[in-house]
C-alpha positions in Angstrom: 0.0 0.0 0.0 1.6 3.8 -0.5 1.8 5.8 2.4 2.9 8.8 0.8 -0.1 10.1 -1.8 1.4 12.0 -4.2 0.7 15.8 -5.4 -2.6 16.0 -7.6 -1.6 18.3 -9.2 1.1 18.7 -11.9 3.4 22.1 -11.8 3.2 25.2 -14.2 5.3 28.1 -12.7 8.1 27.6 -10.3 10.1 30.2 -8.3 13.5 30.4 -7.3 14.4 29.6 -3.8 18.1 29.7 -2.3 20.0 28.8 0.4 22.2 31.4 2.9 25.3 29.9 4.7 25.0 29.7 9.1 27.2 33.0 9.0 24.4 34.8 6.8 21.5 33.3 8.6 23.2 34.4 12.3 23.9 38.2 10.6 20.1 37.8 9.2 18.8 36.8 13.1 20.5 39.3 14.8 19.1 41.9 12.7 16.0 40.5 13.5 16.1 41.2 16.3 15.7 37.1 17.1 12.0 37.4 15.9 11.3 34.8 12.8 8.6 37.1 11.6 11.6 40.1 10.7 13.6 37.5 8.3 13.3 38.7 5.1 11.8 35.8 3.0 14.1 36.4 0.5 16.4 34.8 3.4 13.9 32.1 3.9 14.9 28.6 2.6 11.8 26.6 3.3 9.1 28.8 4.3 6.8 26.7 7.6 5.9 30.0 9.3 1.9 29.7 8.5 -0.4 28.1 5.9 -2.3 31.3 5.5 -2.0 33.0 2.4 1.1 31.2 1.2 -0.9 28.8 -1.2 -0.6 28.1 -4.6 -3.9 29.3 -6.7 -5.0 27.1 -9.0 -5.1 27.4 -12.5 -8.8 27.8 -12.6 -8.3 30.4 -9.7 -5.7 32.3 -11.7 -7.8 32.2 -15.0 -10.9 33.6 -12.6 -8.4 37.0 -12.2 -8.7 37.8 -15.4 -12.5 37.9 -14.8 -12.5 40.4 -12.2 -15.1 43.2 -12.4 -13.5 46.3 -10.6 -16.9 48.7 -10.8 -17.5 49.5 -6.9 -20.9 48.3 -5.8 -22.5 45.2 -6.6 -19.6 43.9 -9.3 -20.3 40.4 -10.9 -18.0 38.4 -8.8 -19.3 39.7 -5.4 -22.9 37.6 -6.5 -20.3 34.3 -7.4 -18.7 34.8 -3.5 -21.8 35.4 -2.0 -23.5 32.5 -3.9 -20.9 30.2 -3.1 -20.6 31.3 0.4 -24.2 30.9 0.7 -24.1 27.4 -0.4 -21.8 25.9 1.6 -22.9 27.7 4.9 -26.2 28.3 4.4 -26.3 31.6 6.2 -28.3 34.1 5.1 -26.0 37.2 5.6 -22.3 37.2 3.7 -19.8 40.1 4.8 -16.8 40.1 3.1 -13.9 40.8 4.4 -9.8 41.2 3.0 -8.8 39.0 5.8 -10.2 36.7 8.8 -8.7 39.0 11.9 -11.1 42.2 10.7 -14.3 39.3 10.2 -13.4 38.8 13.9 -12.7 42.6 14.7 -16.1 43.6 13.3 -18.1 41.0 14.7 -16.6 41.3 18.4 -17.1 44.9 18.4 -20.8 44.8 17.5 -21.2 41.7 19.8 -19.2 42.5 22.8 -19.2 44.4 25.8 -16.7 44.8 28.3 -16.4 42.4 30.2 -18.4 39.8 28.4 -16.8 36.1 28.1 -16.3 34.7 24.6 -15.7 30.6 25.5 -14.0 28.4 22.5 -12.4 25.2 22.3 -8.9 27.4 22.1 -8.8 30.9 21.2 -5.5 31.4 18.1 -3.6 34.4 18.9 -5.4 37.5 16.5 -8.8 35.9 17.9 -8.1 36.1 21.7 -6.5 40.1 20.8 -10.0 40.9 19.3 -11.8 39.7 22.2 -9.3 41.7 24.6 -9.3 44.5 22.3 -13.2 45.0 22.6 -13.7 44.6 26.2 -14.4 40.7 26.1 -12.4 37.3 28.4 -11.4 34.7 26.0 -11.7 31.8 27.6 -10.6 27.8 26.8 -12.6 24.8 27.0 -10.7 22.2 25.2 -10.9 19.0 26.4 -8.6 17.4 29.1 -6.6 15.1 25.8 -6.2 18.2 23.9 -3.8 19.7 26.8 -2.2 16.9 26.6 0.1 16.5 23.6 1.2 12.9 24.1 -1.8 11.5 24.6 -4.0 10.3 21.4 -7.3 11.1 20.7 -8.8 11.5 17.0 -10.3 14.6 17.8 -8.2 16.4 20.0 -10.0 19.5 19.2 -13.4 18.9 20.9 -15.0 21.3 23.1 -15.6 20.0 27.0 -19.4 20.4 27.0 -19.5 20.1 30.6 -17.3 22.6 31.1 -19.3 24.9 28.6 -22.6 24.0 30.4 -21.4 25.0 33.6 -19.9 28.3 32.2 -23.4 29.4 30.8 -25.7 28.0 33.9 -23.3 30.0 35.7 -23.1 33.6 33.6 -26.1 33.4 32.0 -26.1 34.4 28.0 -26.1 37.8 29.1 -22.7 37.6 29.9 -21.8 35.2 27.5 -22.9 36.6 24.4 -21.6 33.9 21.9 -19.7 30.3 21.6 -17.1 30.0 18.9 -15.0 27.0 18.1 -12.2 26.5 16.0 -11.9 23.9 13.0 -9.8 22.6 13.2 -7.8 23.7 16.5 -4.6 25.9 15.5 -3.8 26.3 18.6 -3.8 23.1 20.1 -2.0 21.1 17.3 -4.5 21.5 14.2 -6.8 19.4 15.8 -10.3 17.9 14.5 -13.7 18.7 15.8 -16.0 15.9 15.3 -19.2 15.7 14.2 -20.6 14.5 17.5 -19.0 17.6 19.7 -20.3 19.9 17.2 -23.8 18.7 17.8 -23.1 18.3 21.9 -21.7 21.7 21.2 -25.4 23.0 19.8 -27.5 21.6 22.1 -25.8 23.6 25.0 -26.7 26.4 23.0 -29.6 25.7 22.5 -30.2 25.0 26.2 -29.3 28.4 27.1 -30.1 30.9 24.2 -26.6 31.5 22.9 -25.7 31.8 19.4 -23.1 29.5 18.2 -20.2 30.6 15.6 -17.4 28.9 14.2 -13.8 30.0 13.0 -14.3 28.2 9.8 -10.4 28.7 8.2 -9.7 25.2 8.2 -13.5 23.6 7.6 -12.9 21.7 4.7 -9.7 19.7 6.5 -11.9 19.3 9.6 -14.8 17.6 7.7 -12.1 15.6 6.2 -11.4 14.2 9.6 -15.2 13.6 10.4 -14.7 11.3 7.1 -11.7 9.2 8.2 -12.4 8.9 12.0 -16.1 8.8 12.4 -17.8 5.9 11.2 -21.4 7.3 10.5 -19.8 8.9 8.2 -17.2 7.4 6.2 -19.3 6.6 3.1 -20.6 10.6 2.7 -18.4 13.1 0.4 -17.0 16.1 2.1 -19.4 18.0 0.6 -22.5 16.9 2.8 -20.5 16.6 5.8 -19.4 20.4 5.3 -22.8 21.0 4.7 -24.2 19.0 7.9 -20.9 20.9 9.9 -22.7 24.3 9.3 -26.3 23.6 9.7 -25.5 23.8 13.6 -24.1 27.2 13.3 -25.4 30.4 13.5 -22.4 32.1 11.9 -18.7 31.9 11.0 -15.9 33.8 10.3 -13.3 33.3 8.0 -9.6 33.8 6.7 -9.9 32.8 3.0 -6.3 32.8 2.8 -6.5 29.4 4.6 -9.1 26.6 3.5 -9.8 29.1 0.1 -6.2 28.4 -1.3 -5.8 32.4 -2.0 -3.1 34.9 -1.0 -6.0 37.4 0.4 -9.6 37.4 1.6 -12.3 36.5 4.5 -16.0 37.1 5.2 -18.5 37.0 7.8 -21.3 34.8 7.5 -24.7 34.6 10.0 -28.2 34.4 10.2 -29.3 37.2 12.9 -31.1 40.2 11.0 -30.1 42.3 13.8 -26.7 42.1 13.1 -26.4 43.0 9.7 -27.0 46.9 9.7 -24.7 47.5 12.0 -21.7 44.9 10.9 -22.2 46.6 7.7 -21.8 49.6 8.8 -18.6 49.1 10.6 -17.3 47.3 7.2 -17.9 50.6 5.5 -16.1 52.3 8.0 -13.1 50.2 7.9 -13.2 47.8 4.8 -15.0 48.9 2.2 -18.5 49.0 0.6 -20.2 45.5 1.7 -19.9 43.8 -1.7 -16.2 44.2 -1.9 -15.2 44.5 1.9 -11.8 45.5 1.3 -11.2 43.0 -1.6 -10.9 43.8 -5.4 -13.5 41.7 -7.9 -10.8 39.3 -9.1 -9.9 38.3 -5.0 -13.6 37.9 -4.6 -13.3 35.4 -8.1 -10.4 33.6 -6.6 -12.0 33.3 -3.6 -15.6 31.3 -4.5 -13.6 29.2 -6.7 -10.9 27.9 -4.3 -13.8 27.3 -1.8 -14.9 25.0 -4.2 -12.1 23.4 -4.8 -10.6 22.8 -0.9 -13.7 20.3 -0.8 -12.2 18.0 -3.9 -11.4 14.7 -1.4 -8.3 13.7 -3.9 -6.9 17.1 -2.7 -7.3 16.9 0.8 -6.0 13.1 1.2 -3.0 14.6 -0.7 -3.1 17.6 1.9 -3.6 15.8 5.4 -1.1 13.1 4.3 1.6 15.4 3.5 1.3 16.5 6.9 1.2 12.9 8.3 4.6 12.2 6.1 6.2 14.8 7.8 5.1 13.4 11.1 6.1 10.2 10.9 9.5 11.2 9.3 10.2 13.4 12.8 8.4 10.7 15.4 10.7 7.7 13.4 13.7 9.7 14.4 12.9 10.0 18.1 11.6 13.7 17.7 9.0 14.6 19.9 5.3 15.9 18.5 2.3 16.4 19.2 0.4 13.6 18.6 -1.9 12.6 16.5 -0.8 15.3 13.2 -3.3 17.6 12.6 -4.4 19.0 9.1 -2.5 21.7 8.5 0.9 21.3 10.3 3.2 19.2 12.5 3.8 21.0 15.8 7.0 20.2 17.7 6.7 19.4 21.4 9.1 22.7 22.9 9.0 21.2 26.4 10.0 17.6 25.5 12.5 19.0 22.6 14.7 21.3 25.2 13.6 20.9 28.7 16.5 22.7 30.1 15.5 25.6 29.1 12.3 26.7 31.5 9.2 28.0 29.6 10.1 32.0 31.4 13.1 31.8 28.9 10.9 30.5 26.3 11.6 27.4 24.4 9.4 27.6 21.8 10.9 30.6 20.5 14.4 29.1 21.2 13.5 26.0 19.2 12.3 28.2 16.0 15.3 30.4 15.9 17.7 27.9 16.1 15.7 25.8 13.3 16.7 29.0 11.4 19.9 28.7 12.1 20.6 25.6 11.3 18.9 24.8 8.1 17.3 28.3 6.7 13.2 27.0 7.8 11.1 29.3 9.2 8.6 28.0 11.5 6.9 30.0 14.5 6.2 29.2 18.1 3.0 28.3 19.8 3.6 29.1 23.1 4.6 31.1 26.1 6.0 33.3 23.9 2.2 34.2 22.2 0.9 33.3 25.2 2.2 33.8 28.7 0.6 36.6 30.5 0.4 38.7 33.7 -3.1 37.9 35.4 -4.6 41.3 36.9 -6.0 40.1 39.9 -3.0 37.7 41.2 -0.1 39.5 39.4 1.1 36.1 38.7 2.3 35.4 35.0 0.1 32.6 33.8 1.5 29.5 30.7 -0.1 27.8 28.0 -0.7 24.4 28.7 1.2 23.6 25.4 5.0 24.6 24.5 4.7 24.0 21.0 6.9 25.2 17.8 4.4 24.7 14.2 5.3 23.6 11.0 2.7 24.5 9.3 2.4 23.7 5.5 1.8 25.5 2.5 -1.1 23.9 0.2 -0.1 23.0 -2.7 4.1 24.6 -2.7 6.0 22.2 -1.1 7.4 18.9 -2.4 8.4 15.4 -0.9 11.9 16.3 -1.0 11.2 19.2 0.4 9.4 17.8 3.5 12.4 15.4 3.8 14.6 18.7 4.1 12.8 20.0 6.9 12.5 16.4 8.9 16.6 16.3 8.4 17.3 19.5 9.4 14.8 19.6 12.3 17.0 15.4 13.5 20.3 17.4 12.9 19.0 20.1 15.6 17.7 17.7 17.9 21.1 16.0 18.2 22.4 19.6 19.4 19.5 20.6 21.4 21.9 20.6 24.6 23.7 24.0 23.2 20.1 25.6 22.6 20.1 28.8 25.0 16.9 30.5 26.5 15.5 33.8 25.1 14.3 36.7 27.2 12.2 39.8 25.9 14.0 43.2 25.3 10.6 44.9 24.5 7.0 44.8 24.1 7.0 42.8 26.6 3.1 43.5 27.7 1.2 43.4 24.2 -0.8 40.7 23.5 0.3 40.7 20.0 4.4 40.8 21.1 5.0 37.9 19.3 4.7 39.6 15.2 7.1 42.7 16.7 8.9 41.8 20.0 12.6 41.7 20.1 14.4 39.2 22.1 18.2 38.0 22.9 19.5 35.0 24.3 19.9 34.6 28.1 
């Protein structure tokens, strides 16, 4: 049987990529300012830092550019997105947006007030900074596995219902305004949702009066793990399962640069009436006119289509199990990950990689710069580094459960050899990972956002 299911696609347009020398790359980091997201990418060998918005379009996306209808309100691709948008969500209201941070932006500051909690199965880093940023308390109710990243569970992402019943019997919807949960779960690994939680999920709602939403980026990989792991339904395409995902949600938001295979785009989708005037006019405000939200026609075009093509099921066996390869290629070679691989990335256990190095001094970050160094990959961290803060009632600085570095792939840019790059480079490190120093903060220490601009030096 083959393991390794091979690209389906063939390759048009290739650009150049090359390789800096250890001197370069430690001249590069310094100036830096020993933040991965200051490297140049010209200096980047093999680029892991995210999956959104580094796809590769498709040809049928690329021909759909040369379609694009500029005019200002009401252009012919806006009534493609929205139709397309329509039918996979079946929400009634489409927003569009130029990325999935301002879909959370707008919707949180229409939504919330201060002081308001905004539960999910984990909050990713530009979600939790719009909750904060309007007045809201993000708060986690991933189940006990997903904390865990040794243990196996095929859907490490699920929501602890319990948990989330207690939360609302307890504040009331008038202090929790909305659910969200993330498919899959950046945070916690790329983790599935199942089918089952979802529902579980719903009927809490329900129970309570609470509207629930989803962070939709990765859907179409999710329902792709409802096919493989849940037995009701591995005989339905991915289609009806995305279809069946969403008819238990009263809204979504976005980043098309993920799941839509574009370089650019997002949207807001829901059913409440009473939300549309004013989300609107907020996107008028900051966006744009609410048929282009902040997107030209031919982004709009690129965007319907590659929603339509994330669902193809050739493409996303291809997709998860490029992931998986890399996986097993690190966990053959003793390296430890999170366990099981999740759709979009493999995410390096920091705290098992280096624990001599204490998660005040940052590991994560620690692991990613010195993956740099060694072999030219960017990757980030997913850990104390985002996520570590000062609580304001004890004073006491309060860790992730998970010290975690992502690899997070590309769709459709990377190749086999490639992938076998990057599980070398990351073995040659871990044979070092003795000389691998600490890190310390030299400024922005406080913002929950330090880890796109902080500086940092080695301890």
């Amino acid at each position: 049987m083959i393991k390794y299911i091979p690209e389906p696609f063939r390759i048009k347009v290739v650009e150049t990529i090359k390789m800096t020398s250890r001197p370069e790359r430690e001249k590069i980091m310094a100036a830096a300012g020993y933040n991965v997201f200051n490297i140049p990418s010209e200096n980047v060998y093999i680029d892991l830092l995210t999956d959104s918005g580094t796809g590769a379009m498709s040809d049928n996306q690329w021909a759909g550019l040369q379609t694009g209808d500029e005019s200002y309100a009401y252009c012919r691709n806006w009534y493609h997105f929205e139709e397309t948008v329509k039918s996979i969500t079946g929400m009634k209201y489409v927003v569009p947006t130029h990325q999935g941070r301002v879909a959370e932006n707008i919707l949180f500051s229409t939504i919330l007030e201060k002081g308001m909690i905004v539960p999910n199965n984990n909050h990713f880093d530009t979600t939790r900074a719009n909750v904060l940023a309007n007045g809201g308390i993000p708060k986690d109710l991933v189940i006990e596995e997903g904390r865990d990243p040794e243990k196996t569970h095929p859907f490490k992402g699920n929501m602890d219902t319990a948990r989330l019943d207690e939360l609302l019997k307890t504040e009331g919807p008038r202090r929790v305004p909305i659910v969200f949960v993330t498919i899959t779960n950046n945070s916690g690994g790329g983790q599935p949702v199942s089918m089952a939680n979802i529902r579980d999920i719903r009927k809490v709602c329900d129970k309570y009066g609470v509207p629930l939403f989803f962070d939709a980026c990765r859907f179409a990989e999710n329902a792709y793990f409802i096919q493989q792991r849940e037995k009701e339904f591995e005989k339905k395409r991915i289609a009806e399962i995305v279809r069946e995902m969403f008819s238990y949600a009263d809204g979504c938001t976005m980043s098309a640069k993920i799941d839509a295979i574009v370089n650019i785009g997002g949207f807001i989708a829901f059913n409440n009436s009473l939300w549309e005037a004013p989300i609107k006019e907020k996107l008028i405000q900051i966006e744009g006119f609410p048929t282009y939200g902040g997107l030209a026609g031919r982004d709009l075009e690129a965007v319907a289509r590659g929603l339509e093509e994330v669902q193809n099921e050739e493409y996303l066996a291809y997709r998860v199990g490029q992931v998986r390869y890399l996986g097993d290629l690190l966990e053959k070679a003793g390296i430890p990950i999170l366990k099981p691989t999740g759709g979009h990335a493999v995410y390096l256990n920091a705290q098992k990689f280096c624990p001599h190095i204490l998660p005040a001094q940052f590991p994560g970050q620690s692991l990613a710069v010195n993956l740099y160094l060694e072999a030219g990959v960017r990757s980030v961290e997913i850990g104390s580094f985002m996520f570590a803060h000062t609580d304001k009632i004890t004073g006491e600085v309060v860790y992730p459960d998970l010290e975690l570095v992502r690899l997070a792939l590309p769709r459709r840019v990377y190749t086999k050899a490639h992938i076998e790059y990057v599980a070398e480079s990351v073995q040659q490190l871990f044979h070092k990972r003795e000389q691998m120093k600490g890190m310390r903060i030299i400024d922005h220490r406080d913002s929950p956002l330090r880890h796109f601009i902080a500086r940092l030096e080695f301890v």
